[in-house]
C-alpha positions in Angstrom: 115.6 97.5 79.4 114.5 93.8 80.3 111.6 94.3 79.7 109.4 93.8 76.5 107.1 96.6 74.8 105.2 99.0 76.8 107.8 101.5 75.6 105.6 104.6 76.3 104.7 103.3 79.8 108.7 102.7 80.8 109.3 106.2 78.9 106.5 107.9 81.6 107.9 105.9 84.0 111.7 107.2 83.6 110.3 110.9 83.4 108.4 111.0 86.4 109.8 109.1 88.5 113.5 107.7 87.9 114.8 110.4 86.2 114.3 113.1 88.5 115.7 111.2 91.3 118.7 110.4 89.4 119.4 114.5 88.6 117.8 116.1 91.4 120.1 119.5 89.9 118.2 119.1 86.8 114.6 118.6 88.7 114.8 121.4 91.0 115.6 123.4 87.8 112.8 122.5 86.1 110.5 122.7 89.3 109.8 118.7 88.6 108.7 117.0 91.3 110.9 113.9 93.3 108.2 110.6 93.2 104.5 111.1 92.5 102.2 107.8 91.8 101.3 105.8 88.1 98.4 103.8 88.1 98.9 100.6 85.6 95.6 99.2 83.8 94.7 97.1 81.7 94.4 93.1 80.9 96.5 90.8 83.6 99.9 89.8 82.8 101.1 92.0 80.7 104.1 93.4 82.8 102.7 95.8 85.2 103.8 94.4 88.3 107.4 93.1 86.8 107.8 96.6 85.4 107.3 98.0 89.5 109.6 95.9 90.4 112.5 97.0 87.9 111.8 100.3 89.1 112.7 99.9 92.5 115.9 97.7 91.3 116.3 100.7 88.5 116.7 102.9 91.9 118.0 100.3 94.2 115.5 101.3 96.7 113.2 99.0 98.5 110.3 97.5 97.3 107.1 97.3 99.0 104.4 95.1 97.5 100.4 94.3 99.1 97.4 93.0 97.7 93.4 94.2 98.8 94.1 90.9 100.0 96.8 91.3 101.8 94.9 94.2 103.4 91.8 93.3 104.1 90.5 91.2 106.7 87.9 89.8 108.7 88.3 91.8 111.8 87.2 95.6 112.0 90.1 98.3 112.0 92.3 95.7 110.7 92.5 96.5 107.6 93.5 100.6 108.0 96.1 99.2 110.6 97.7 97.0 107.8 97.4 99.7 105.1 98.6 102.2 107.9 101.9 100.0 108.4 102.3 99.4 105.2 102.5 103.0 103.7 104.4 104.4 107.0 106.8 101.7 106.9 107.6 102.1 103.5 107.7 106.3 104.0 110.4 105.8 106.5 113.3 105.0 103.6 114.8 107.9 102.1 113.6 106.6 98.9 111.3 103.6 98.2 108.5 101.7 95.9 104.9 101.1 96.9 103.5 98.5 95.0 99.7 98.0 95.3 98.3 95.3 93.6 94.7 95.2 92.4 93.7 98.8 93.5 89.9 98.5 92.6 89.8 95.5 95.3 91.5 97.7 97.6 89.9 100.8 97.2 86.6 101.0 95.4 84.2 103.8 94.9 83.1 105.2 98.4 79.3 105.3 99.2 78.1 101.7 98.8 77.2 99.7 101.7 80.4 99.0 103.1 81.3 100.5 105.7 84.9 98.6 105.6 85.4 99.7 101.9 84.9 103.4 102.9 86.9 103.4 106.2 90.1 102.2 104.0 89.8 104.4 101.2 89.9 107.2 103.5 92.6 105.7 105.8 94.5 105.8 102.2 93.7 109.1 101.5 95.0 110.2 104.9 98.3 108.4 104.5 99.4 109.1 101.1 98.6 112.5 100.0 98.0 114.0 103.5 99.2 117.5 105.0 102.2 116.0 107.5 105.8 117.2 106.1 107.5 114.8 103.3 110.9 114.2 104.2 111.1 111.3 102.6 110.0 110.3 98.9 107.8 107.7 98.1 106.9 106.0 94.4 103.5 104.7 94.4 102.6 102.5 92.2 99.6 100.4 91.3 98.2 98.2 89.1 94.0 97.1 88.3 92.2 95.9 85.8 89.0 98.1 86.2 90.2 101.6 86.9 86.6 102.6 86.5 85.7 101.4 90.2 88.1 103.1 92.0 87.2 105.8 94.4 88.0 108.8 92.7 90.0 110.8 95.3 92.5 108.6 94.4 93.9 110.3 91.5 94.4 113.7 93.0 97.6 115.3 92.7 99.9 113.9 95.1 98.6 110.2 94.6 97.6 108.1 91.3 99.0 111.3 89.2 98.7 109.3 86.1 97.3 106.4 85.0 98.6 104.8 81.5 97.2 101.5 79.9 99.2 98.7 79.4 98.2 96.4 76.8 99.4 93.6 75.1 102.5 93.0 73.6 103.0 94.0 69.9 104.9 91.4 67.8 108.3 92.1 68.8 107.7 92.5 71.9 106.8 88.9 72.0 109.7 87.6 70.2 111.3 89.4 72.7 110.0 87.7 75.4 109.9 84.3 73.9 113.4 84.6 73.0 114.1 85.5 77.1 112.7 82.4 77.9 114.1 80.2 75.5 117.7 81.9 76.1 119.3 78.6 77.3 117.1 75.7 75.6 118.6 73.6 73.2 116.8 74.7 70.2 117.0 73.5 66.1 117.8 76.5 63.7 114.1 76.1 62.4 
């Protein structure tokens, strides 16, 4: 509720994933599935990765945040050993939030001349969406700003289920935010 606008994108958010983990009765029911992934697109800094974040406070479940950055590096197999950790250690809470941060620089289309690129895009696809047992539930989240070169395997079932564009703020929505910031200013009634 902190957060400004992007109504429909906190609306799919509490449908698919907080709202069947807080009435599992009511999921099973209904044959809804517990976690699933949202890719975020769209401009930078317009909420995407503070609206992760309330999610796994929404939950109070761990949050797990990397960059293609924070993933890549220089040496070879280093990257699918970070992105490995990463996804395994956040699969071993009962319930936690994967945050990935500028997917396109982490996972790109597959067929280009990096070898790199296409060795962690399917070390990815291996990790989340694979065939081991799911005890656990994992919320996968992520955020670009060209969904257009990202490998498409990505969003198969099971991974980036949806992806939902998050644009910038109408005018309430920044008065709202505005008026967040300026909560405890001293301000003149004009």
């Amino acid at each position: 509720d902190d957060i400004a606008g992007i109504e429909d994108v906190k609306q799919l958010v509490r449908d698919m994933i907080i709202d069947p983990l807080r009435n599992p009765n009511a999921a099973t029911k209904w044959d809804v599935n517990k976690g699933g992934g949202i890719l975020m697109f769209g401009p930078p800094g317009n909420g995407k990765t503070t609206l992760a974040k309330a999610v796994a406070h929404e939950l109070d479940c761990p949050f797990y945040f990397a960059t293609g950055a924070d993933i890549r590096s220089k040496w070879s197999g280093e990257a699918e050993k970070r992105l490995r950790q990463l996804v395994r250690e956040a699969k071993s809470n009962p319930v936690s939030v994967l945050f990935i941060d500028d997917l396109d620089g982490l996972l790109p289309r597959r067929g280009g001349y990096s070898v790199v690129d296409n060795r962690v895009v399917c070390q990815f696809l291996s990790e989340i969406g694979g065939f081991e047992p799911k005890e656990n539930i994992l919320l996968l989240l992520g955020a670009t700003n060209a969904p257009w070169n990202i490998d498409e395997a990505v969003f198969r079932t099971g991974r980036f289920d949806e992806k939902i564009f998050v644009g910038l703020p109408d005018a309430a929505a920044r008065e709202q935010i505005l008026r967040a910031y300026v909560k405890d200013v001293p301000l003149s009634p004009e």
